[in-house]
N, C-alpha and C positions, 0 to 999 in steps of 0.2 A: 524589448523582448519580455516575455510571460511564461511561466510555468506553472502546472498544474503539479504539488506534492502530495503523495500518499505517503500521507501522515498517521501514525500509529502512537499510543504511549508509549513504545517503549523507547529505547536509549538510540538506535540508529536515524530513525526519521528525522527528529527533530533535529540534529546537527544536521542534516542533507539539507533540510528547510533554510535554518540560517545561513550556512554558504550559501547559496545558492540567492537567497534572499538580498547579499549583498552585492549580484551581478542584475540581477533584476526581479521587476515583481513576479510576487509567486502567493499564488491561492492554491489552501489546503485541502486538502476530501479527506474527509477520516468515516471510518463504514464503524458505526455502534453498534457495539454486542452488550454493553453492559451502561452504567451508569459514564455520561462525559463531565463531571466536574473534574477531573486528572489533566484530561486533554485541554479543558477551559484552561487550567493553570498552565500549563503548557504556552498556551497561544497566547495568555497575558504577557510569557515573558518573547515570543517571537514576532508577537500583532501580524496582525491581517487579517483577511476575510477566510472563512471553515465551511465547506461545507459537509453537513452532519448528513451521511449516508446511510437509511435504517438497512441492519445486517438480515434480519429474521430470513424476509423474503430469500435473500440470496443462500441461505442456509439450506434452506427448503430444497433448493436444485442441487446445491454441493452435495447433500446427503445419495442422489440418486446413482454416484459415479463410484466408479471401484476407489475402496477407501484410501488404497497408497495414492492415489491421482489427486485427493482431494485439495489440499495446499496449492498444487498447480491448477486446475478448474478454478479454486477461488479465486487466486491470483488474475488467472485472466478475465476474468468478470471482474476483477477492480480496477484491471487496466482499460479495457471499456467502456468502464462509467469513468474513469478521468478523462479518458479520450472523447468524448462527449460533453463531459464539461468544460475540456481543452476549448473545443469548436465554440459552444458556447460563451466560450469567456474569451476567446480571439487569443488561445494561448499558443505558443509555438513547441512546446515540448511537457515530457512527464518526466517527472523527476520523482529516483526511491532512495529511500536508505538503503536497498540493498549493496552489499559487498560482495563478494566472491569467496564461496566455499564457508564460510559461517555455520548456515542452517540449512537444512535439505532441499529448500525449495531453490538456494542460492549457489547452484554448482552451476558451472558452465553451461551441460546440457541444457539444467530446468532455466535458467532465467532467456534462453537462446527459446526453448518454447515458451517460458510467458511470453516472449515477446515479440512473438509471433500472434497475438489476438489485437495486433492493433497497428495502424499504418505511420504513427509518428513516431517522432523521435525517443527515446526514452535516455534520459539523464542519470547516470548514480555518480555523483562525486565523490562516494564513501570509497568504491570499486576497489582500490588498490590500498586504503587503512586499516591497520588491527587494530584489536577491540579495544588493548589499551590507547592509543589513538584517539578512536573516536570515543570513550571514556572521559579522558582529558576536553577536550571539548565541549562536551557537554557539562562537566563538573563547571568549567571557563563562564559558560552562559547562562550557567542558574537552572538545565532542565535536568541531569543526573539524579539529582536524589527525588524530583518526582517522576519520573520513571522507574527510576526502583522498586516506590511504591504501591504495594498493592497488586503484586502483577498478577494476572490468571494467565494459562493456556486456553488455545483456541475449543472451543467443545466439540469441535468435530474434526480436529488435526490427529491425524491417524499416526499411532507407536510407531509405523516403520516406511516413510513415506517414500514416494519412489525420487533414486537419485541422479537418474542418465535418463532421465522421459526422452522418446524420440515422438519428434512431431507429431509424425502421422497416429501413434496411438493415441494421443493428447486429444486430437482432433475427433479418433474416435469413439474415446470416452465422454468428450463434448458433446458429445449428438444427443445425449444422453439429457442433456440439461434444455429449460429454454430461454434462447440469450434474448429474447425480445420483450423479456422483462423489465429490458435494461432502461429505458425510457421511463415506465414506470416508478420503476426506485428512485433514477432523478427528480421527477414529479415530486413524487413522498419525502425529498431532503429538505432539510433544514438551512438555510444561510445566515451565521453571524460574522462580527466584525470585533475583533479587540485590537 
């Protein structure tokens, strides 16, 4: 078996990454908004193969959707492009750091619509651990204190995002955007190996 991880610096993903990494391989997508030497350190301590996702383009469409939507739009254009590099890479599933009720895009509703922009499987083995939890884990395997470091917010993640999305508006704010971009961003990614 194979999984594609959306992989982030911060403290969630990367624990998702390595469990998961110890059932089977698992290639990364991480989408660049800023400098990846964080996430380079990151992947020295998890190895495998990254693919480096340029974010700009996808920004460009997120900015045209009502701004509480925007975290969810993003969202499902990342699950998109992992599901295409799923195909690509002969992978059987996606896998996130997401957990349940954390941050706004991670309530019931929203992650029931992200995940809805894609027909595979989608993995979170964080789902049911709190933050000290998964804290502990990541302090265990060396990626805690570089994720801590340095963190920014997203630059276009809106003060008050929406937290009960129902599909069909999701969908209708989507129209908004154009997903046949998505091929192209793969195109423009970078592939390394640690």
């Amino acid at each position: 078996m194979k999984g594609i991880v959306l992989l982030s610096d911060g403290i969630d993903s990367p624990v998702a990454f390595y469990l998961m990494n110890k059932r089977m391989d698992c290639v990364a997508v991480h989408f660049l908004m800023d400098k990846k030497e964080k996430i380079e350190e990151i992947m020295k301590i998890l190895h495998g193969r990254i693919y480096f996702i340029p974010y700009e383009r996808i920004k460009e469409e997120i900015l045209r959707v009502k701004t509480s939507y925007r975290c969810l739009i993003c969202k499902r254009f990342m699950y998109r492009i992992a599901e295409k590099i799923a195909n690509m890479e002969k992978a059987d599933i996606i896998i996130t750091g997401e957990n349940l009720g954390q941050v706004a895009s991670q309530t019931l509703d929203n992650l029931m619509a992200i995940e809805d922009a894609v027909n595979m499987p989608v993995v979170r083995p964080l789902i049911a651990m709190d933050k000290e939890e998964i804290i502990r884990v990541a302090k265990e395997i060396g990626t805690y204190e570089i994720s801590i470091s340095e963190q920014h917010r997203c630059p276009i993640a809106p003060k008050k995002p929406v937290t009960k999305a129902k599909i069909e508006r999701v969908r209708t704010e989507e129209e908004k955007i154009d997903i046949s971009i998505v091929d192209e961003i793969i195109r423009k990614s970078k592939i390394d190996k640690f």
